[in-house]
C-alpha positions in Angstrom: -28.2 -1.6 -0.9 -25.2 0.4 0.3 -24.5 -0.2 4.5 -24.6 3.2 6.7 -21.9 3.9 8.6 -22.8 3.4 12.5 -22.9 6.8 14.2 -21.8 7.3 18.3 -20.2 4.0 18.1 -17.5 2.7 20.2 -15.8 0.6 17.5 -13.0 -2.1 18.3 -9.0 -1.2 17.8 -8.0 -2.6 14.2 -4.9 -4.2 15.6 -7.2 -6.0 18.5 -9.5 -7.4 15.3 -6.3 -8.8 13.8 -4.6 -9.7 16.8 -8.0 -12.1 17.7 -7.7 -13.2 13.8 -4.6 -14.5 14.1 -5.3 -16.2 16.9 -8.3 -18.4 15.4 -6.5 -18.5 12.1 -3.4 -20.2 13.9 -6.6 -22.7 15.9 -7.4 -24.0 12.4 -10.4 -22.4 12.8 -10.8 -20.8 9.4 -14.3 -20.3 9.2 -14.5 -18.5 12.5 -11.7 -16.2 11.4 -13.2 -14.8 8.4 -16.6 -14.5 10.5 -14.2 -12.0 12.8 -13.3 -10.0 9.5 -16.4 -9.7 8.1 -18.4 -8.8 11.3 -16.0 -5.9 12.3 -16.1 -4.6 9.1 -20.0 -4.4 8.8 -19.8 -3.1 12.5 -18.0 0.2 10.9 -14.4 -0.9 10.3 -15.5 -0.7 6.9 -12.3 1.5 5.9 -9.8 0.2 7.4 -7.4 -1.7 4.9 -5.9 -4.0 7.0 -8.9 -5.7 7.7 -9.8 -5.7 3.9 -6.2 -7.4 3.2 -6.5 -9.6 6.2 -9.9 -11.3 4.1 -7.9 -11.5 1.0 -5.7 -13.7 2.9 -7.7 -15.8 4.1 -9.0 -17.0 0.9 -9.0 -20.5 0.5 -9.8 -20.9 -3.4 -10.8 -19.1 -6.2 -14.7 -19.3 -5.3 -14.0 -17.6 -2.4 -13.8 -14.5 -4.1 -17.9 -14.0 -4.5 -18.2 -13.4 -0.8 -15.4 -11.0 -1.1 -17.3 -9.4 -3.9 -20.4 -9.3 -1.8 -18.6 -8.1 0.6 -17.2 -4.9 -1.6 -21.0 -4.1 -3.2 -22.0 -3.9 0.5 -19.7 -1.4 1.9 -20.0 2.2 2.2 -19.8 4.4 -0.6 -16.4 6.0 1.2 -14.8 2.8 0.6 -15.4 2.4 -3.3 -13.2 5.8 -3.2 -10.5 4.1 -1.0 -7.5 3.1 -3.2 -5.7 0.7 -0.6 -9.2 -1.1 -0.4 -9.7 -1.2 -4.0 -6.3 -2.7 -4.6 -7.6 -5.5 -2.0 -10.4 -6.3 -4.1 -8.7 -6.2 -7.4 -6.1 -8.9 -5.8 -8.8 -11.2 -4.3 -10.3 -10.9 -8.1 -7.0 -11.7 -9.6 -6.7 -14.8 -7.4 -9.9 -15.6 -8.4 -9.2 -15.7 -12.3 -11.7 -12.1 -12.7 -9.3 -10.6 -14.5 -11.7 -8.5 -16.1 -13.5 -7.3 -12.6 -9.8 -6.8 -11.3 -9.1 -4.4 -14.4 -12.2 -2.9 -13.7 -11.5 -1.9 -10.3 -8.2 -0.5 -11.2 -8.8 1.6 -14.0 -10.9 3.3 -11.3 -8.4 3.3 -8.8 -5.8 5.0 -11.3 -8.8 7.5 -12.3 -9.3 8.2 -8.8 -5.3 8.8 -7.9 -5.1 11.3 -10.7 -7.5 13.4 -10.1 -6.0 13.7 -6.8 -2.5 14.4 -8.0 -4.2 16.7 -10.3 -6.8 18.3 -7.2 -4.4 18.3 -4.4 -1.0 19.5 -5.6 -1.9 23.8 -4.8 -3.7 22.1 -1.3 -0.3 20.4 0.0 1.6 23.2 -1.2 -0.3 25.5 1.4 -0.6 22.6 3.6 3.9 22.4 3.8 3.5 25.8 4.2 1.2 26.2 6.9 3.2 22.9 8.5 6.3 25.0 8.1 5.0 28.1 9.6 3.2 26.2 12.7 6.8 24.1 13.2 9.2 27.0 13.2 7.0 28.4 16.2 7.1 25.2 18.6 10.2 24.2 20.9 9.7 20.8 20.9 11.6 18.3 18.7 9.9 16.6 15.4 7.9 13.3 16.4 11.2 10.4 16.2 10.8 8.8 12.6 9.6 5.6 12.3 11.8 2.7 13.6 14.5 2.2 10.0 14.0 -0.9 7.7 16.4 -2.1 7.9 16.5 -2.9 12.1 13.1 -4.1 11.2 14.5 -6.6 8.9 16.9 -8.1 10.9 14.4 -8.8 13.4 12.0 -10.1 10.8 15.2 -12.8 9.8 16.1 -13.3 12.9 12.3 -14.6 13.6 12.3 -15.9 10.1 15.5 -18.5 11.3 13.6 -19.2 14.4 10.6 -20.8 12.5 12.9 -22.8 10.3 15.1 -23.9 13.2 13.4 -27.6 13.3 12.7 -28.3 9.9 14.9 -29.8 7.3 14.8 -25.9 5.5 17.5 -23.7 5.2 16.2 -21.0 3.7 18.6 -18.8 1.8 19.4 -14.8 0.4 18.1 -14.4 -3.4 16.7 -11.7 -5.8 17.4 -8.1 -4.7 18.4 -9.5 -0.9 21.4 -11.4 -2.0 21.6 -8.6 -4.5 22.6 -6.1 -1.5 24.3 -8.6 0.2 27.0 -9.0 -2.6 27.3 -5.5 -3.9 26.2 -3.5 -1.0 26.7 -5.0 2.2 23.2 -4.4 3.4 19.8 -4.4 2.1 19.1 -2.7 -1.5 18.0 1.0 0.0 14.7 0.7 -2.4 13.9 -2.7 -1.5 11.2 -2.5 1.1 10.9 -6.5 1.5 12.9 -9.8 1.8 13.5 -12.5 -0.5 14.5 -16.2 0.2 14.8 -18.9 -1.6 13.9 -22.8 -0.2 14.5 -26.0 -1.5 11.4 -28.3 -1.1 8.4 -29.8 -2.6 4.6 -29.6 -3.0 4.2 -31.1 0.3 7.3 -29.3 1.8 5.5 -25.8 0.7 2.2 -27.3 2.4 3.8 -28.0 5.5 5.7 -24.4 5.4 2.4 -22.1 4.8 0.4 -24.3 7.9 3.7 -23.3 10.1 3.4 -19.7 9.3 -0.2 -20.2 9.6 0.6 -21.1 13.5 3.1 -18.2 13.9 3.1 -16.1 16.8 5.5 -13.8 14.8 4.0 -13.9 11.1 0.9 -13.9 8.9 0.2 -15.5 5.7 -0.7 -13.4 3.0 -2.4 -14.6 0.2 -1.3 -13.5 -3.3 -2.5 -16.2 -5.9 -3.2 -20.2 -6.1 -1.1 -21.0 -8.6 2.6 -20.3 -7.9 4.8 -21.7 -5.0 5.9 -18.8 -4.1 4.7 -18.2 0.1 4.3 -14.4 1.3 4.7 -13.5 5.0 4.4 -10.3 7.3 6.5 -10.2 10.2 4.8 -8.4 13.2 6.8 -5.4 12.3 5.3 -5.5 8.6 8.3 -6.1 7.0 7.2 -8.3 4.2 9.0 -11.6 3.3 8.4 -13.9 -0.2 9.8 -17.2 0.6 10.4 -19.1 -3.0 10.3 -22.8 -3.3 13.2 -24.0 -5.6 12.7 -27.0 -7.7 14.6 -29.1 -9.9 14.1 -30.5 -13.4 15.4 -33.1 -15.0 18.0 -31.4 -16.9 19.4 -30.3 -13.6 18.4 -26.5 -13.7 16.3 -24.9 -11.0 13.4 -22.7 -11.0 11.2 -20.8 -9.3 7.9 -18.8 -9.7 5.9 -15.6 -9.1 2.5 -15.2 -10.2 2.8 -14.7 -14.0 7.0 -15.7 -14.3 9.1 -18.1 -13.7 13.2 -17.9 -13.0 15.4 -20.6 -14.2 18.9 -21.0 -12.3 21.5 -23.6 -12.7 22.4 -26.1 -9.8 23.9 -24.5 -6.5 24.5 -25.1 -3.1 24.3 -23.2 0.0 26.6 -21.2 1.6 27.2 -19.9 5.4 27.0 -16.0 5.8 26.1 -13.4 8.4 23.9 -10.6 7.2 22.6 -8.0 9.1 23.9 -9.7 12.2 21.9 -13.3 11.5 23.2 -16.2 10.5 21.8 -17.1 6.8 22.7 -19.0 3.6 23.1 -18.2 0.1 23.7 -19.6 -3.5 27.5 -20.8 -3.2 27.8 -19.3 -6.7 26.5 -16.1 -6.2 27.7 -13.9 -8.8 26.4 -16.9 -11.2 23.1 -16.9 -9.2 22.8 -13.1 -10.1 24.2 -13.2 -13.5 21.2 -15.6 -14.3 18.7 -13.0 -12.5 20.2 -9.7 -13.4 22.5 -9.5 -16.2 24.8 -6.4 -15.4 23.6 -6.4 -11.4 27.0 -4.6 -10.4 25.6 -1.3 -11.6 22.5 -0.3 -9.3 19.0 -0.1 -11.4 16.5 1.7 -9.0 14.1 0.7 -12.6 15.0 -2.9 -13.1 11.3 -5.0 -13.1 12.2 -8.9 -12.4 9.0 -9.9 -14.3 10.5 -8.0 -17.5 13.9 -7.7 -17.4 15.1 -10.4 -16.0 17.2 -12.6 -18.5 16.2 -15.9 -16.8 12.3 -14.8 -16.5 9.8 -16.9 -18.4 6.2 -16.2 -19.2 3.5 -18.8 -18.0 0.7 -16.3 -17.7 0.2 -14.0 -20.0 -3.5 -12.6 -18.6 -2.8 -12.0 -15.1 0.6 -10.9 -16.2 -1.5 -8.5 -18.3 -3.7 -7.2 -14.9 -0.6 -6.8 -13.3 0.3 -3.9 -15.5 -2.5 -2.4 -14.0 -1.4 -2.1 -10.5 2.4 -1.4 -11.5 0.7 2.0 -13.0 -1.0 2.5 -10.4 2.0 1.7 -8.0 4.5 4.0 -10.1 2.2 7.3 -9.9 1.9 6.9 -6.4 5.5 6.2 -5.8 6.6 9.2 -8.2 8.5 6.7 -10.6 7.9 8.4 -14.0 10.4 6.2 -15.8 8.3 2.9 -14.7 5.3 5.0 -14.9 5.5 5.7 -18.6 6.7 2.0 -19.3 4.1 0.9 -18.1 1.7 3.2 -19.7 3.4 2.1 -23.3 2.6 -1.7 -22.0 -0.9 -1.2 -21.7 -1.7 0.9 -24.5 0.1 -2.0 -26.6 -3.0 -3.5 -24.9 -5.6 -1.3 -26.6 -5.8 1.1 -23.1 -4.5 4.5 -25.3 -7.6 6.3 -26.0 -8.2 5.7 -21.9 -4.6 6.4 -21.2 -4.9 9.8 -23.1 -8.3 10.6 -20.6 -6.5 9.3 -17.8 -3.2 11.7 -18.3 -5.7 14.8 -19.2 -3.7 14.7 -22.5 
């Protein structure tokens, strides 16, 4: 049966609910935390995301994905039309191994986001115009923009430092971050998160996610079970992936998303400043992106490090699969019509044409 949305009720600020969540969650109280989620939701927070991501993240294992799913069947009808929601879902379900349910979920989410690129295009063209119109009458200034990324991200480091400060971590620049350290001087202007790289092992990785767990300043965020790799929002909701670095017997390095691993040779760590922190890198950079990009001194707004990469290997070929899914879905959105029809050729070498075709009105 599908919940009502309360009517005349005074519901609780979002940020308040997550705010109170992090505070059990960082308790050890785990079970109490999710019981703060769900309640707020079913109280008539049903459609706000945040909340919705905040339950994917506290996921503890794979079976945890059936109350989730309960969870979803439950809500209002409004939210089965919410994208952002449905792409929570769809991750919890890819966590869980439901690969299937996942695709499920986003075929309807891309359905859903094309007919709305297809409804709305004539409604925000009167809707500028009207904005225009209404603007060009008013004295005041334009509301300030919000506060850049980049100041955002050096406040997330600085933080980011701060945690690691008593540990035996150094946690250092890699991927698109050292990327726009070395060429740029500054942070990639299309890369909306930040990448470092750790050396440690099962149990160091352990002991890193319960210290974020306990941060004032970030939140875990849970992307799969079976890569190393450790995801973190800052309170300014710049996100961080923090990557585990191991070694193998041979001597090289790797480390590992959810469907790829990146094999580097040996390196140390080098002293920098970046954005007016202190940090480390590889101290063989150019090597260390070599390995990871090939030709990286010639910018490639389309470069995907799960494809292109020349160090990337394959370890999971399903979920790699359902990822093509939500890099669609991200690539309409974002107006990226090169990755957009890349990935469309991907999946229809999956079978998807004849839905492709529907989907594209073609």
């Amino acid at each position: 049966m599908v919940a009502e949305e309360p009517l005349e009720t005074v519901l609780p600020d979002p940020e308040d609910v997550l705010a109170e969540t992090k505070r059990v969650r960082a308790s050890g109280d785990h079970p109490r935390a999710i019981e703060i989620v769900e309640s707020n939701l079913r109280a008539g927070l049903w459609r706000q995301s945040r909340l919705w991501r905040e339950r994917v993240s506290l996921m503890a294992e794979p079976a945890d994905y059936s109350a989730i799913r309960s969870l979803w069947l439950s809500a209002p009808a409004r939210c089965h039309r919410s994208i952002p929601i449905m792409r929570n879902v769809a991750r919890a379900a890819c966590a869980a191994g439901e690969h299937e349910e996942a695709r499920l979920l986003l075929r309807r989410a891309l359905e859903i986001q094309m007919y709305r690129k297809r409804a709305w295009k004539p409604r925000v063209r009167r809707a500028k115009r009207k904005a225009l119109h209404l603007f060009n009458g008013r004295k005041e200034a334009p509301p300030a923009a919000a506060e850049p990324f980049e100041r955002r991200a050096s406040a997330a480091l600085e933080d980011l430092s701060a945690e690691f400060e008593n540990t035996d971590y150094r946690p250092f620049l890699i991927s698109g971050t050292l990327l726009g350290y070395l060429r740029d001087g500054k942070l990639i202007s299309w890369d909306k998160d930040i990448d470092v790289g750790v050396f440690a092992d099962a149990d160091g990785v352990a002991e890193m996610r319960r210290m974020f767990e306990r941060s004032i300043s970030f939140s875990v965020r849970r992307l799969d079970f079976h890569s190393s790799r450790l995801r973190v929002e800052h309170a300014n909701r710049v996100l961080v992936d923090i990557f585990p670095h191991y070694p193998e017997p041979d001597g090289l390095l790797w480390h590992d998303g959810a469907t790829t691993r990146w094999w580097n040779k040996p390196f140390g760590l080098e002293e920098i400043e970046f954005l007016g922190k202190r940090m480390y890198m590889p101290d063989n950079p150019e090597r260390y992106l070599d390995e990871n990009y090939g030709n990286w001194r010639v910018p490639e707004v389309n470069f995907d490090a799960r494809i292109d990469a020349p160090n990337v290997q394959l370890f999971d070929q399903q979920y790699f699969d359902t990822q093509l899914y939500f890099s669609l879905l991200d690539s309409i959105t974002k107006n990226k019509p090169v990755m957009c029809t890349r990935y469309r050729s991907m999946l229809a070498d999956l079978g998807e044409e004849e839905w492709l075709r529907r989907l594209f009105g073609e």
